[in-house]
N, C-alpha and C positions, 0 to 999 in steps of 0.2 A: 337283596330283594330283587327281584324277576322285574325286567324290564319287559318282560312279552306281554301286547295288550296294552302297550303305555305310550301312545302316539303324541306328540308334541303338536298342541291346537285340540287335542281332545283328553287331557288327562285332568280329573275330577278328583281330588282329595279330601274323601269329609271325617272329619273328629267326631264322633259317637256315635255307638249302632245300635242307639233304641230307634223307638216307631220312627221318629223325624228322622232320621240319618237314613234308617233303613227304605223309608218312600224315598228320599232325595236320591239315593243310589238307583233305586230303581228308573222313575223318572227319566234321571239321565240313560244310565242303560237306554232304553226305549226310546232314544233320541239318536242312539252310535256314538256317544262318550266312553270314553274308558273310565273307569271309575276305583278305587278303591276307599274301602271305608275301615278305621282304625278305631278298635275297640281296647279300652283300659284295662279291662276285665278278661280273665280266662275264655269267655265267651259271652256271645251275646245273648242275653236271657231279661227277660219282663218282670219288673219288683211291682206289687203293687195289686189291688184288686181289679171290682168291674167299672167301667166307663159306658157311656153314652157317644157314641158316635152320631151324625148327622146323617143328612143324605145326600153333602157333597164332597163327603170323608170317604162313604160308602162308594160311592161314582168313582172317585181316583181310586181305591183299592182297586175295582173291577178293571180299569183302563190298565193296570198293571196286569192281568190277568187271573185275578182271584174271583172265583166262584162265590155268589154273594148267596148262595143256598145252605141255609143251618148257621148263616155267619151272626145273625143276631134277631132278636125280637123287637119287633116293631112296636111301637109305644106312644096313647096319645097321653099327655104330658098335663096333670093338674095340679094347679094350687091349692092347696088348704090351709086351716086354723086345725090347730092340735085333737078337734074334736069331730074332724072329717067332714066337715062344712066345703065345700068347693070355691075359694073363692075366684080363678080364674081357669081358663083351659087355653092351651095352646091348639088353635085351630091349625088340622091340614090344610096346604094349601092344593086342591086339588090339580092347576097347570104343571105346579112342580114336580108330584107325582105321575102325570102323567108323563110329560116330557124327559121326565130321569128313568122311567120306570121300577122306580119306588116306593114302595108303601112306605106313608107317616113321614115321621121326620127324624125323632128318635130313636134309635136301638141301643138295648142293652147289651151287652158283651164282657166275655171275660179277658181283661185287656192282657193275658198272656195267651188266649187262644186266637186271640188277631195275631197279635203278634209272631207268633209261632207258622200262620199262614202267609204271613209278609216274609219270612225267612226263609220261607219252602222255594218262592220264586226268586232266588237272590245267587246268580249261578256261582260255582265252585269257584276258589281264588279272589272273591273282591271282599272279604273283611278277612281281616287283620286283626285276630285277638293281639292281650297282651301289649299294647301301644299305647302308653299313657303320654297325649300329649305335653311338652316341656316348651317348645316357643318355635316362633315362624320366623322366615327372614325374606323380605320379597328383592326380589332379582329384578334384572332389567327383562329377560320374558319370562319369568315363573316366579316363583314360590319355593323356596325350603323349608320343610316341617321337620322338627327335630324331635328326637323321642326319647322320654325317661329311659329306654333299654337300648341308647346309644346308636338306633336308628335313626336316617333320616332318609326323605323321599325329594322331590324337586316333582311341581305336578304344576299344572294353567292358573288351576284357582283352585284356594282353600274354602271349604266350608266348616264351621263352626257350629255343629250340633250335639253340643255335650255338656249340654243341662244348666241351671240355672247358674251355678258357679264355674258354669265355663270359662277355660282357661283362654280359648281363640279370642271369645267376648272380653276379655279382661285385659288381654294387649292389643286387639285391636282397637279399643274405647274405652279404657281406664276401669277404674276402682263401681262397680253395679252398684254400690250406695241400694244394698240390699235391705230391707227393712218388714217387721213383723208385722202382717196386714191386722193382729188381732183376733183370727178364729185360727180353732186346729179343727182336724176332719179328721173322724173314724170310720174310715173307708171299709165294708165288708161284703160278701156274699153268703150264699148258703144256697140249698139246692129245692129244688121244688117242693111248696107246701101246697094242701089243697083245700079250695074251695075261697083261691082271691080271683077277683077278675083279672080275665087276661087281656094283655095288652093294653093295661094301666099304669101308668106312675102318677105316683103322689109326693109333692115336694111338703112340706107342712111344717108350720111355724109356730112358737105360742109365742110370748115377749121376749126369748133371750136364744132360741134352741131352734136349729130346725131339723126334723126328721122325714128321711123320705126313703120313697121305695123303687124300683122297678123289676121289672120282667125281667130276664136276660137269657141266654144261651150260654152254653159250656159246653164245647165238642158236640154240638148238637143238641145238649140234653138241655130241655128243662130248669129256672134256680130263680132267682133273686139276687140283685144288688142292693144293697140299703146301706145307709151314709147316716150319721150324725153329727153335726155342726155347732159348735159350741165357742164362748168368747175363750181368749186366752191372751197370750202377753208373752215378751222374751222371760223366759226363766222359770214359768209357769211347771210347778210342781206336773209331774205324772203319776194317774192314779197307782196304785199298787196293785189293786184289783179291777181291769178294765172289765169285767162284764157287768161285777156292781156297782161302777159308775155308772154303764151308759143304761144299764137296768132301772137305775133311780131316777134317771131321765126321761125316760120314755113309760115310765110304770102308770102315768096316768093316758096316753096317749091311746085316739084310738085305734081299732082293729084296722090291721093285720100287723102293726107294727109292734108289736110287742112278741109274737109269735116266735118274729125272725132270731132273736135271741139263743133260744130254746133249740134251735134247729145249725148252729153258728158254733162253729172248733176257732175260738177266740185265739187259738196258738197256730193254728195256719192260714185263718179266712178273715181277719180284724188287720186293717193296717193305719196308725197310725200316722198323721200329718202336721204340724207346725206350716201353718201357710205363710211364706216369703214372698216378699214381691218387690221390685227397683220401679225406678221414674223410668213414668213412658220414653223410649229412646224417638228418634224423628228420621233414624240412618241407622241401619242394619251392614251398609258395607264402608269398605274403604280400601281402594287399591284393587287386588286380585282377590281381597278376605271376604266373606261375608258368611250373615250367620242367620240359622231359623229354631223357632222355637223357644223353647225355656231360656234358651240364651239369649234371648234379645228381648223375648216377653214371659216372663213366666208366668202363669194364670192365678187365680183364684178359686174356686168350684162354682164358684156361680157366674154361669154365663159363657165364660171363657171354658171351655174343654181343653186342658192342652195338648193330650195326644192327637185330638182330632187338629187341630189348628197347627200341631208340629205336621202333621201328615199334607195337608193342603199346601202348607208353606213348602215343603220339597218340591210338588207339580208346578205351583205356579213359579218358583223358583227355575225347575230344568225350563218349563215352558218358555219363560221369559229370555231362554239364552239358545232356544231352539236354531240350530243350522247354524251360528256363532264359532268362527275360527278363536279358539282359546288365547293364542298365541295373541291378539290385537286386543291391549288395553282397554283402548276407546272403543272397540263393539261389546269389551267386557260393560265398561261401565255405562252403556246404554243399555245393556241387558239387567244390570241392576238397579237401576233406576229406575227402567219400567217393573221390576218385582218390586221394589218398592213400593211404587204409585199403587199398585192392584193392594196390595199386604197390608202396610202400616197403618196405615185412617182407620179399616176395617178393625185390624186386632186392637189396637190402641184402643177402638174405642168398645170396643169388646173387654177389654184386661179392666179400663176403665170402670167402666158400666157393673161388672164386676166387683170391683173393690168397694161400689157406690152399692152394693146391693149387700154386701158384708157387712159395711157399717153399718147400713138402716137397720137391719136384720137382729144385729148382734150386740150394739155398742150405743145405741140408746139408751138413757135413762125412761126407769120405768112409767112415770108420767105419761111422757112421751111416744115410747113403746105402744102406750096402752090405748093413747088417740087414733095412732100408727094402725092396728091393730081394729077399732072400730071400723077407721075408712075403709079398711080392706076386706072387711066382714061385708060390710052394708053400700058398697056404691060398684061400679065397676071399674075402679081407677086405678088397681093392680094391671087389668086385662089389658087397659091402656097404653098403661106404662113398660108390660112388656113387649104390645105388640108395638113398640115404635122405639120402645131402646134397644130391642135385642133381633124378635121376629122380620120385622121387614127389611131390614139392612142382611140377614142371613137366604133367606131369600131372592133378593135383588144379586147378591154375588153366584148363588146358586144359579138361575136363570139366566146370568152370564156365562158359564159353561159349556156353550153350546155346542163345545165339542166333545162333550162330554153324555149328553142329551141323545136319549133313543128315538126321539120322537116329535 
């Protein structure tokens, strides 16, 4: 392996090169690290459908250099009852968008054409397909990464971003004591139908299901992402026919979501999910190691994003270690402590909030469910509850950005 570009005090090793690995590379780059990022896989490529990105996921793409024109559709964000009742809406916060120069808060996107734009800026020589991490060994001033293909590398500090069954996370801090949150998600797209309003999403619930929609972008063009949320359990059969499943689910539901079915290649555009999730961790590093993303919090769908939250976690990650000799422990482990301080409370209590919002959703008894369901019809106590569990804490981090901010 080419030592050229590998400075001792600036060399950056990170284990996986989805979204989270591929911002942390960047990040660093744009600071004067050296960096190489090691992929298991022939290459690095995006499994999975559309996501919702924020507007401080959006903000760090740009600071990397991505052109945030055609990157997504901006979306204001409503709650309903299965029967298109509104029960809350996610208010813009107009300082925010001014100060970021932003529109909204949500966008839709298709999370292999971010992806694909995050790759375009990633210069030649820093991933490394074909590298399936096998184990680390810290040194008195580095790190050895050793490699299933009999590779190894010696670099300042490891990162660990390689998914929720990460290997780095699993000897850095034991056994993830992973565990089935309860719902599976059928994550899909499809491509513009007309005559819904634009720049609408609808998240929508009846007693046991939630169905929802958004706008999004694909290379520019025009579509839909739409999701179905459903209870489930470890071992839970899978249908044999997913479209008349989720067709029997949504056949009373109202317009435009029944539409998106009809318009859906269930063999390339339908992604099934089993959602996993481990105990909030309190320490993401330890020694020279540290780790972002699925590996130290793996999300839910509600609430928690996790490509957008593996993306943030890379900035404030290089940020935190900005002008840092590698080579010094102790500026290391001031530099991760303070990623810490900014990271953990916020996601934690996001992954949290999260799994808190799963269970009410999904795993109620119907009684219950159905009271569930009244309140949220007839008071405004959803609008409440998001904007103080989720809204103003994403904001307040947002607005902290300010180097990030146009304005």
């Amino acid at each position: 392996m080419s030592a050229s570009s590998w400075r001792p005090g600036k060399r950056v090793a990170i284990v996986g090169g989805g979204p989270g690995g591929i911002s942390t590379g960047l990040a660093f780059l744009k600071r004067g690290y050296d960096v190489r990022i090691f992929e298991r896989q022939p290459e690095c490529q995006a499994i999975g459908g559309a996501v919702l990105l924020s507007t401080p996921v959006l903000a760090v793409l740009r600071s990397y250099g991505m052109s945030l024109e055609n990157v997504g559709s901006y979306t204001v964000t409503h709650f309903a009852n299965k029967f298109g009742a509104v029960r809350a809406k996610l208010p813009f916060n107009q300082e925010v968008e001014k100060r970021m120069g932003i529109k909204g808060w949500h966008y839709g996107v298709l999370r292999s054409s971010v992806y694909k734009r995050m790759l375009e800026l990633v210069p030649e020589g820093v991933i490394y397909a074909d590298h399936e991490f096998e184990s680390y060994t810290e040194l008195d001033d580095g790190v050895k990464v050793n490699f299933k293909n009999k590779k190894e590398i010696v670099a300042d500090i490891l990162i660990g971003a390689d998914g929720i069954r990460s290997g780095v996370s699993r000897q850095a801090f034991g056994d993830p004591k992973l565990f089935h949150t309860g719902i599976r998600l059928w994550l899909a797209w499809c491509d513009h139908i007309p005559n819904v309003p634009e720049h609408q999403g609808v998240i929508s619930h009846n007693w046991q299901y939630q169905v929802s929609y958004f706008p999004m972008l694909h290379d520019g063009k025009p579509g839909f992402e739409w999701w179905v949320v459903e209870p489930s359990w470890e071992g839970k059969p899978v249908p044999e026919n997913p479209r008349s499943h989720i067709a029997e689910i949504v056949k009373d539901w109202a317009q435009p979501m029944p539409r998106f079915l009809e318009v859906t290649d269930f063999d390339s555009q339908v992604y099934r999910w089993e959602i996993y999730n481990r105990p909030s961790l309190k320490q993401w590093s330890t020694g020279r190691i540290v780790c972002i993303g699925d590996a130290v919090h793996p999300v839910s769908p509600y609430a928690a994003y996790g490509m957008g939250m593996a993306i943030e976690d890379g900035y404030f990650l290089a940020r935190s270690l900005e002008g840092v000799d590698l080579r010094d422990i102790k500026a290391i482990s001031a530099g991760f402590e303070l990623y810490e301080k900014q990271r953990i409370g916020y996601v934690n209590h996001n992954m949290e909030f999260a799994r808190f919002l799963g269970t009410m959703f999904h795993k109620l008894p119907w009684p219950i469910a159905k009271l569930r369901d009244l309140l949220f019809d007839y008071t405004p106590a959803l609008s409440r509850f998001l904007q103080t569990g989720y809204l103003e804490k994403a904001e307040t981090e947002t607005m902290n950005l300010k180097e990030l901010q146009v304005a």
